[in-house]
N, C-alpha and C positions, 0 to 999 in steps of 0.2 A: 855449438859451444862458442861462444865469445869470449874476446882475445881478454880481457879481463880474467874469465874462469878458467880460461886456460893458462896463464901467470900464476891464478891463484893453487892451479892442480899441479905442478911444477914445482913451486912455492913446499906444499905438502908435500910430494913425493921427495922432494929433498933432505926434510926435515926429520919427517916419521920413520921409525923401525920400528917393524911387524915380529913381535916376539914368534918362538918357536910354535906351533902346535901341540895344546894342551892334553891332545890324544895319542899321537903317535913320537913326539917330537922334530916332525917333519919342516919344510922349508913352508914359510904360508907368503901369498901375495895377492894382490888386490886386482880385480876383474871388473872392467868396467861392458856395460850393453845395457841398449835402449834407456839413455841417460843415467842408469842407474849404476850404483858400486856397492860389491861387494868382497868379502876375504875368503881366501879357499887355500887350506892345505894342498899342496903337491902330492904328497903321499896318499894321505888317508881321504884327502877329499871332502873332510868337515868341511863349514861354511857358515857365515853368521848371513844375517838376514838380507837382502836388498836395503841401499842408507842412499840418502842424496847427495854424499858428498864424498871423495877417497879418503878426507877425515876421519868423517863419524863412521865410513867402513872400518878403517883402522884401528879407531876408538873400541870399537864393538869387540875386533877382533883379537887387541890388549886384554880389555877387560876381562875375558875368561880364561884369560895363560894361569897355568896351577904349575906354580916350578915342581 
């Protein structure tokens, strides 16, 4: 990771809040391995896809909150 992408993953993780879990309404947070990221419930252990970015993990993992 270079010092840029990591400003800009800093950047993000400052910014973004990760709605509830759309399944259980558990606590969700973002998991990063072998450069990739993605969103997983604490509780129930959902998960949205692998994304290249803690963004579009993020992104991913908004998009399907069902209040």
């Amino acid at each position: 990771m270079t010092f840029d992408e990591f400003k800009q993953l800093k950047d993000d993780i400052s910014i973004i809040k990760l709605r509830h879990c759309p399944f259980c309404g558990g606590h969700a947070e973002i998991l990063i391995g072998l450069g990739e990221y993605w969103a997983h419930c604490v509780i129930c252990t959902a998960s949205t896809k692998m994304e290249n970015s803690y963004y579009h993990a993020s992104e991913a993992w908004n998009r399907r909150y069902k209040p």
